[in-house]
N, C-alpha and C positions, 0 to 999 in steps of 0.2 A: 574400680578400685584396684585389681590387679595388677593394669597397666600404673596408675599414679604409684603403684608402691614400687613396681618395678622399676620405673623411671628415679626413684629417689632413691633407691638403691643403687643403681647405676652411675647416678651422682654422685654419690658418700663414698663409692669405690674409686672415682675418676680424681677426686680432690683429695682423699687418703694416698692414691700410687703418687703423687706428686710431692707425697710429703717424705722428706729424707730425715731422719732423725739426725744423721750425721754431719747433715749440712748446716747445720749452728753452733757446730764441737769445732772446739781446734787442731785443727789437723796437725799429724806428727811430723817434723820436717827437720832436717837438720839444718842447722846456722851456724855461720863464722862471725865471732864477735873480733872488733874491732883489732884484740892483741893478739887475734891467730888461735884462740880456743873453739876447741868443737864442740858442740853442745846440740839436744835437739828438743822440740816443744815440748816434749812427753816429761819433760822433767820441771817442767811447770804445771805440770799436775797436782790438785789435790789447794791450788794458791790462787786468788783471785787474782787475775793479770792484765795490765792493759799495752794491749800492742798498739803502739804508733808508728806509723806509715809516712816518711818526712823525705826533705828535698834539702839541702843546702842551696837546691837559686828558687826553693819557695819561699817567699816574703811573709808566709802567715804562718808557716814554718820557724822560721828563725824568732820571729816574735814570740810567739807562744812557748819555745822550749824554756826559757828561764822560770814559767806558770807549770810546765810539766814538771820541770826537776824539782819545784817548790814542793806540789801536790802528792811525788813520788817520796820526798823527803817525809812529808808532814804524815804517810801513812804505811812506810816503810816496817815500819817496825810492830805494824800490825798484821804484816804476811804481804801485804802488795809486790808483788813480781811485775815490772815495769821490762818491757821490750822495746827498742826502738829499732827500725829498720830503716835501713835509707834506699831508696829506689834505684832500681837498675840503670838507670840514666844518670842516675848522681856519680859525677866523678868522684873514685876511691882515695884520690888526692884531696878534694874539699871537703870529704866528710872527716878525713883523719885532721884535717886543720882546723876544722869546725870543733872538734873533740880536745885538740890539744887547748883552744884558746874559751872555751866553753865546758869543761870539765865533767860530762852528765853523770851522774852515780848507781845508772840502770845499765844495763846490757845495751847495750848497743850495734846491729849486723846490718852487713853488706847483703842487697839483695843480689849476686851479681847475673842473674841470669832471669831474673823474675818469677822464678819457681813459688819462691814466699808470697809474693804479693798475689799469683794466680790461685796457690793453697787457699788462702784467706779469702777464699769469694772473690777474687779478679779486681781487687786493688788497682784502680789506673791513678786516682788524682789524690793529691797530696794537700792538707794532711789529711790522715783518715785514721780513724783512732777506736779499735772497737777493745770492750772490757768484756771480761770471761769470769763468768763464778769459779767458784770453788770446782765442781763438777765438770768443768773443760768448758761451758757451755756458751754462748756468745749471748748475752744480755741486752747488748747496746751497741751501734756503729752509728757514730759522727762521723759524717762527712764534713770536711770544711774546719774551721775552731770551732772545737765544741765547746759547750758553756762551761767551763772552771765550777763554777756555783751549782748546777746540776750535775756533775761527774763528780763532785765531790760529794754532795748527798749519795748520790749511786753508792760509791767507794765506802760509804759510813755504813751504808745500808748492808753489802756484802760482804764487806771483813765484821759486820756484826753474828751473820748469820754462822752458828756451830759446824766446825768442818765436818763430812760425814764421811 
């Protein structure tokens, strides 16, 4: 008996040290949006947010953002804080044109050294779109398009919840 409890003590300790509370929080980081303003995550605290990870030569990227700026619109004014990052590989020339002839009405930053996309749990492929409660905390990562119709429940679900 000794031994079985020792051993699953041993367990519950080996799968507890693995666990980082911090590693589901959004990390503090500073960005540069699109017009040259500094700004850092910390100040999307307290706001349920969804950061999107994009590409101007991603194809399911460019598709999708007129479903993001919809989504962003349609729940704006309930607290949603909307980030969009564009990848260290995206030239800074495409995305400001992408911006000029596509107008998005969230934040918008240059990764330019991939600092953000490695903060955010090591972001490589694009899109990748994770949402954060109220509490900093990371809820949800799509990889890929994620479904419009389930992120929007999500969103209904967490701007309903009492900020605390």
């Amino acid at each position: 008996m000794r031994l079985s409890l020792a051993m699953l003590c041993g367990l519950l300790l080996a799968l507890l040290s693995g666990c980082d509370p911090a590693a589901n929080r959004m990390p503090d980081m500073a960005f540069t949006q699109l017009d040259g303003s500094q700004h850092r995550t910390q100040a999307l605290s307290g706001k349920v947010t969804l950061v999107h990870f994009w590409a101007t030569t991603c194809s399911i990227c460019v598709k999708e953002m007129p479903q993001l700026i919809a989504l962003h619109r349609r729940f704006q004014d309930q607290g949603l804080e909307t980030l969009a990052i564009a990848m260290q590989y995206d030239p800074p020339a495409y995305v400001m044109q992408f911006a000029q002839v596509k107008p998005m009405p969230f934040r918008v930053a240059m990764d330019h050294d991939g600092a953000l996309a490695r903060a955010f749990g090591g972001v490589e492929a694009t899109p990748t779109t994770l949402v954060f409660d109220r509490r900093g905390h990371e809820v949800k990562r799509y990889q890929g398009e994620p479904d419009m119709a389930a992120l929007s429940a999500l969103l209904t679900q967490l701007l309903a919840q009492p900020a605390r």
